[in-house]
N, C-alpha and C positions, 0 to 999 in steps of 0.2 A: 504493500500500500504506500504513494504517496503521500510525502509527511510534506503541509505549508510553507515555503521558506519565506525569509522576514526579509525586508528591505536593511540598507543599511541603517546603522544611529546617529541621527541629527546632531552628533555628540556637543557640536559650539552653540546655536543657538537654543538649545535645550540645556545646556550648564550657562547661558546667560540668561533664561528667565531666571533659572532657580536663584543664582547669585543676585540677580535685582529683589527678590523678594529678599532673600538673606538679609540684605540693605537695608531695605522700609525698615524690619524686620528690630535689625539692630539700633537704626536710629530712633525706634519709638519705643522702644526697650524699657527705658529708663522713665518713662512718663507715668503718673498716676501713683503706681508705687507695688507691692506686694501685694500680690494674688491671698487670701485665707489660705487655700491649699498650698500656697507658698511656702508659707508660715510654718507650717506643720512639716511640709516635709525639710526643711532647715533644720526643726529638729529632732526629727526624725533621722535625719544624718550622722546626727550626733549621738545617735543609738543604735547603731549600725547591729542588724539581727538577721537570721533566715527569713524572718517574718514580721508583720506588724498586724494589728488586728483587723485592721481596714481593706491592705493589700501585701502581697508579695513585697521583696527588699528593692526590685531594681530602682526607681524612679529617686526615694530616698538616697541612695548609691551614688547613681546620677547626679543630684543635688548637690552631694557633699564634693564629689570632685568639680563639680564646675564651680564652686565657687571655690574650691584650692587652688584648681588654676589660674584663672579669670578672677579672681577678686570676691570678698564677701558682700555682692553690691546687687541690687536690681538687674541691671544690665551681665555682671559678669554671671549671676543663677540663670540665667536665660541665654547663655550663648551657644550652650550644645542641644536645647530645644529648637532655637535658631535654625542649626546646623541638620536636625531632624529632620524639619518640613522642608528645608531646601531639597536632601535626597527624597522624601517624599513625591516633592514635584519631578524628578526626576525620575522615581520608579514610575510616574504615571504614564512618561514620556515612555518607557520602555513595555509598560502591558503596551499601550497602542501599537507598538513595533509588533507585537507579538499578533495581534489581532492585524497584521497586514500592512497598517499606516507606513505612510515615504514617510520622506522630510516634513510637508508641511504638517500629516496629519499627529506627527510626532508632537512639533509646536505647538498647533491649536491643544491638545491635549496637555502640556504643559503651560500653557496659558491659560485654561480653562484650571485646573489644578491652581493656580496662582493666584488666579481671580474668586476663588470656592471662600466661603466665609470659614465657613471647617476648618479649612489650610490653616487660614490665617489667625483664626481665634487658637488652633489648639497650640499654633506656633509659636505665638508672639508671650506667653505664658510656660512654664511649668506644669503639665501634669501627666497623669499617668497616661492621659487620652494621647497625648502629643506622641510618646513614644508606642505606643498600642496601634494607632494609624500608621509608623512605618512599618513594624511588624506587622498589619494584617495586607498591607500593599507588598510587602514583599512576601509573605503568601502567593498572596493572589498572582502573582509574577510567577513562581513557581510552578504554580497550580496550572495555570494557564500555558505552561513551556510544558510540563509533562502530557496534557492531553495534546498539544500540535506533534509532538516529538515521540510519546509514547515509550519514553526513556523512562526508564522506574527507578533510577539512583536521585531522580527529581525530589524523590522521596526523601532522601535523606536531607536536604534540603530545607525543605520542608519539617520536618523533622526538630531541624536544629533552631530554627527559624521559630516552631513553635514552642519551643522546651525556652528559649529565651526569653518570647514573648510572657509565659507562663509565670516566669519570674518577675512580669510587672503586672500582670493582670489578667486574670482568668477570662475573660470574656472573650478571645481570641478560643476558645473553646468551641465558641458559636459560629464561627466564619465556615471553621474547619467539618465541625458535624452537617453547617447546611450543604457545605459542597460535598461530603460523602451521602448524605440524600439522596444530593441532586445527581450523583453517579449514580444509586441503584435505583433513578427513575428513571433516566435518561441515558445513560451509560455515557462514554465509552466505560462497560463495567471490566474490560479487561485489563487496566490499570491498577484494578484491587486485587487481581490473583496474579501478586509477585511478593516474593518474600521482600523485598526493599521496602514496602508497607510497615512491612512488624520492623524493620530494622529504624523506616524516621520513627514511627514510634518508639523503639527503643532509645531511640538518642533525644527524643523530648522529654520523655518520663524519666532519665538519666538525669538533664538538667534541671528540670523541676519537683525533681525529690526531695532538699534540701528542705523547699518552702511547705511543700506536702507535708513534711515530716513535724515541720515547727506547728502546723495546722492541727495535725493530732494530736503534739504534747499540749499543746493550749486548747484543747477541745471545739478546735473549729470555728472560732470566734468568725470568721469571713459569713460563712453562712448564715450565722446572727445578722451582722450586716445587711448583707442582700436580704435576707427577709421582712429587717426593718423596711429598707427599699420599697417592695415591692407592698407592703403592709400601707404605706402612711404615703406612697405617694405612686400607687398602682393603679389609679383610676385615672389621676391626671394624666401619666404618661402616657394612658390610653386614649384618649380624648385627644392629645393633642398630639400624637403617634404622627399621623397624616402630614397634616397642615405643617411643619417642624421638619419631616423627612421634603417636603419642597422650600422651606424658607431656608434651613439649617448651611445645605451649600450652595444653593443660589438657585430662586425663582428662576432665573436669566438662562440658567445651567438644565433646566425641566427638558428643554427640546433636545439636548443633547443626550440625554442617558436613557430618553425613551427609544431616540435613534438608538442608540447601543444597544439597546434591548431586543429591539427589530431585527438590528442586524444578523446578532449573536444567531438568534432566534431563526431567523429565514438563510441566510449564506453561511453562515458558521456550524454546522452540524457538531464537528470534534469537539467546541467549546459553548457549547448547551448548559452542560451541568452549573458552569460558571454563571450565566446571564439566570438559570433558574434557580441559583446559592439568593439569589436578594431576598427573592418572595418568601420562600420558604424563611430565612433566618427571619424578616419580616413579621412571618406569623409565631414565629420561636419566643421573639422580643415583647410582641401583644398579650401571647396567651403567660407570660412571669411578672407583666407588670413593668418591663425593665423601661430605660430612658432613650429616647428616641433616635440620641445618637450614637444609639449599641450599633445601627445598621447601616447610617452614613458610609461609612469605608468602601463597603462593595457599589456605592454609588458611585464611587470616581472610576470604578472597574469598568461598569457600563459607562460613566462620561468617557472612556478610554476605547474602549468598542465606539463609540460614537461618531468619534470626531471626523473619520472619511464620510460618511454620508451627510454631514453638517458640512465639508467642505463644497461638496457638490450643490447643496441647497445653496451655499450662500453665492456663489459664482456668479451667479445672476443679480444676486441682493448683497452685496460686499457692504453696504454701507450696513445693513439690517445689523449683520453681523457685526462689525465694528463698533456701534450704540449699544447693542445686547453685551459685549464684552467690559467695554467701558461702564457699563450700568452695573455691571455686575460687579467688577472690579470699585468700584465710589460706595456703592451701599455695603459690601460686603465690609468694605477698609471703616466705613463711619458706624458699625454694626458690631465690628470685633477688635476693631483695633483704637487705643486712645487717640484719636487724631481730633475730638472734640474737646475744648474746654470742658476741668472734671465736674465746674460748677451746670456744667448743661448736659450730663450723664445721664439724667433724668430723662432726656429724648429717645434714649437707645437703652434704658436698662426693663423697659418693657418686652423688649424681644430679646435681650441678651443679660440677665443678670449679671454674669459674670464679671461686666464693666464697672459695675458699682462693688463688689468685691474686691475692687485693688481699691480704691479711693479711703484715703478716712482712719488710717490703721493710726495714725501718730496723736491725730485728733483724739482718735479714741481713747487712747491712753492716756492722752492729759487731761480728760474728764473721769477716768480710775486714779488718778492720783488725784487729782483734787477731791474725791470722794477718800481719799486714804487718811486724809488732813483729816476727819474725822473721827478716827481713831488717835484714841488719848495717847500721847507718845510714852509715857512710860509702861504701854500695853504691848505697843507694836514690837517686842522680841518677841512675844507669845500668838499674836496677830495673825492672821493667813487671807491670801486671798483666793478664791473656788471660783474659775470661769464656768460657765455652762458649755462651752464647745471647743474645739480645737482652736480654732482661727481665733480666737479672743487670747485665748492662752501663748500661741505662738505671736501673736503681737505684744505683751505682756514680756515676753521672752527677750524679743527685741529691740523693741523701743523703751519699758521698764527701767534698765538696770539707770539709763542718765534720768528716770524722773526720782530716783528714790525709792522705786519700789522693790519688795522684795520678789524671790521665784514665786510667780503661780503654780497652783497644781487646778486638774481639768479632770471630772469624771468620763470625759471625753472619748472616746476612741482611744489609741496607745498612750496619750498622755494618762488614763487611770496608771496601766502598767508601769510606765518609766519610775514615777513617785505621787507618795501619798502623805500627807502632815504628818509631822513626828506626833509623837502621845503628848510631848509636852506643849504642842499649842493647843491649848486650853483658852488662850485668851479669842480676841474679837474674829470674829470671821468675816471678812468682804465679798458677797455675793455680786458677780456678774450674770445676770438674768437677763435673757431674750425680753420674755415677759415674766411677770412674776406669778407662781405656783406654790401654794400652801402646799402642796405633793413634793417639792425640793423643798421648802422652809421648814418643815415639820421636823428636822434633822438639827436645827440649830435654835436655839434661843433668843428670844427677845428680839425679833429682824423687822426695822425701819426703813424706807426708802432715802436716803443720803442725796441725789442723785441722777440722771439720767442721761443717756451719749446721744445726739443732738448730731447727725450725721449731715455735710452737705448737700448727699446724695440719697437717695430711698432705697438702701441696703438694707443688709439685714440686721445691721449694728442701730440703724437708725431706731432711737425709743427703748433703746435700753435701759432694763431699769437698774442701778446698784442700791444696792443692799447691805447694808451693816446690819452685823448680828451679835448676839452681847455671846456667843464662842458655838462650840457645837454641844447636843444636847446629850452626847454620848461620845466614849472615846473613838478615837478616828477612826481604829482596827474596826470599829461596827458599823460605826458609820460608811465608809470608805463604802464597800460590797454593795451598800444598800442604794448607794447613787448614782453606781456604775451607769453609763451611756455607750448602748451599741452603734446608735444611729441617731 
């Protein structure tokens, strides 16, 4: 049987978008300020483990070396996220090669990847998404070279590719289960009856033993997690599943990964299972609850099948195209990336929370210390202060030590584990509270509202209430277990 062979690699103009996005990328780096998830994994670097309750060790890992290298700065924690979405854009470049695409359709496919709000929101930040989107694109690159080529050592690949990814985040579980599905619906199913299967298997489950391992001596905390998830915010993500999978990487981008889908679908027979991995992992993400850009990833696999038939559309209508790109590229950039005044964040954190999550963090802690000035100072050696969540704590962490305050502790996610009050503060407790709940108060004594963070932006910090407490109402060791927070 004839196997498809691929055109050459546009290799200059496809490492020159990537490198222009790199650029934006780093010039706005430093604007706003820490990400909450920033926060946490800062340090969380500084707890370096096989595991943490939330996720896997890699991202925190990540963290701590880019800021050894690069500097302990905004900009320098974000250079090898940076440096992520850039290969990103260029594995995108490369599925299109694979799916047939020349020169140009290489480009538009990495332009279209540059201009994605996805790219650029999980870019221009730290998280575990940012690294999770290269590993599931170099999957898919894989995935997509073993069904043209019918080579089974693609496997191994594969394999290694997911035993890495494994080590930043489980969800990369789902790309892989949709597309063996989508094999034993669609086949090519002769790709499965090769021992090279059990061997990438073997080399994933190799590299992600470690984490596995730390999972079972800690009883599985992860899955407390996700169930929190899917418990307290499983209906929303249901509801707006849809609307979110077209807004997420660009309205503008809708006509292109339908073409992909088309394509895949009617002239691509060997690479079926691919174009049918969406729907299916689609319906995977709906029926757990999960968040809507569990499925994004294999969206730029079909923008990546797309883009020769979006080139032949536009031929005629060059100009369509060139507005739809530019449109897409202005809203995506004012949507996920800080290029707005933080004081007009308010514009954009209706579709994109996540922009009012870097704003405010310093703010915020000068309204905890001013609430700290309320504790009598000959108290404050015995004193503590209790955030409600990670992101409070890790700014605490940070900006804290120049206002005078001391270490926070957080029933938080891993910050319960790292530390928890000695027995002997006995004295005042400072509650940092979302909102305030006689269900957390009911643990300490005598609690007054001192208080409240007053954000410029409509975060989640915004109306925060603090709370002074005349200590806790029982020692720590009892209290600690009883206020533990999964999610």
């Amino acid at each position: 049987m004839t196997r498809p062979s691929v055109p050459a690699f546009a290799a200059r103009p496809v490492a020159a978008v990537a490198v222009l996005v790199g650029v934006v990328l780093t010039a706005l780096s430093g604007r706003y300020g820490y990400h909450r998830d920033e926060l946490y994994f800062l340090v969380a670097g500084r707890h370096l483990s096989w595991g943490y309750v939330d996720q896997p060790p890699l991202t925190p890992f990540i963290t701590r070396v880019s800021t050894a290298v690069f500097g302990d700065t905004v900009m320098g924690l974000r250079v090898l996220s940076t440096l992520s979405s850039v290969a990103t854009i260029i594995v995108v470049a490369l599925l299109a090669r694979e799916f047939g695409s020349a020169r140009r359709g290489q480009v538009l496919a990495a332009v279209c990847a540059a201009v994605s709000g996805f790219v650029l929101g999980v870019g221009h930040m730290v998280s575990t998404a940012t690294y999770d989107l290269l590993a599931w694109m170099l999957i898919a690159l894989f995935a997509v070279r073993l069904l043209r080529t019918r080579d089974g050592r693609w496997w191994l690949a594969l394999g290694l590719t997911a035993g890495i990814a494994l080590e930043n985040k489980y969800l990369v579980v789902l790309p892989i289960g949709a597309l063996l599905v989508s094999l034993l619906i669609v086949g090519p199913r002769s790709v499965l009856r090769s021992w090279w299967v059990l061997a990438g298997l073997a080399v994933a489950g190799l590299i992600a033993l470690p984490n596995v391992v730390w999972q079972f001596q800690h009883d599985w905390p992860q899955l407390k997690v996700a169930g929190g998830i899917s418990t307290d915010d499983g209906s929303e993500n249901r509801i707006m599943f849809v609307p979110l999978q077209l807004l997420q990487l660009s309205p503008f981008l809708v006509p292109v990964w339908v073409a992909g889908f088309l394509r895949i679908w009617r002239s691509l027979p060997w690479a079926r299972a691919v174009g049918l991995a969406y729907p299916v992992l689609c319906v995977v993400v709906l029926a757990v609850g999960g968040k809507s850009y569990y499925a994004l990833p294999l969206l730029l696999v079909l923008v990546a099948a797309g883009c020769e038939p979006t080139l032949r559309w536009v031929e005629r209508r060059r100009w369509a195209g060139v507005v739809a790109l530019v449109l897409a590229a202005v809203s995506s950039a004012v949507f996920t990336l800080p290029v707005l005044p933080a004081s007009a964040a308010d514009l954009v954190i209706p579709v994109n929370k996540e922009q009012g999550e870097q704003i405010g963090w310093p703010a915020f802690t000068d309204a905890v210390a001013a609430a700290w000035k309320h504790v009598p100072a000959d108290q404050r050696s015995t004193a503590t202060i209790v955030t409600g969540n990670y992101g409070e704590a890790g700014a605490l962490v940070r900006y804290g030590p120049s206002r005078g305050l001391p270490t926070p502790y957080s029933p938080h996610m891993s910050f319960w584990e790292w530390s928890r009050p000695p027995e002997t503060s006995t004295g005042p407790v400072l509650l940092v509270e979302l909102e305030r709940t006689p269900i957390f108060e009911k643990y300490f004594r005598d609690c007054h509202q001192v208080g409240v963070v007053h954000s410029i932006v409509a975060n989640d910090e915004d109306g925060t209430a603090l709370v002074l407490c005349a200590g806790p109402a029982s020692p720590w060791s009892e209290v600690w277990p009883k206020i533990r927070q999964y999610y």
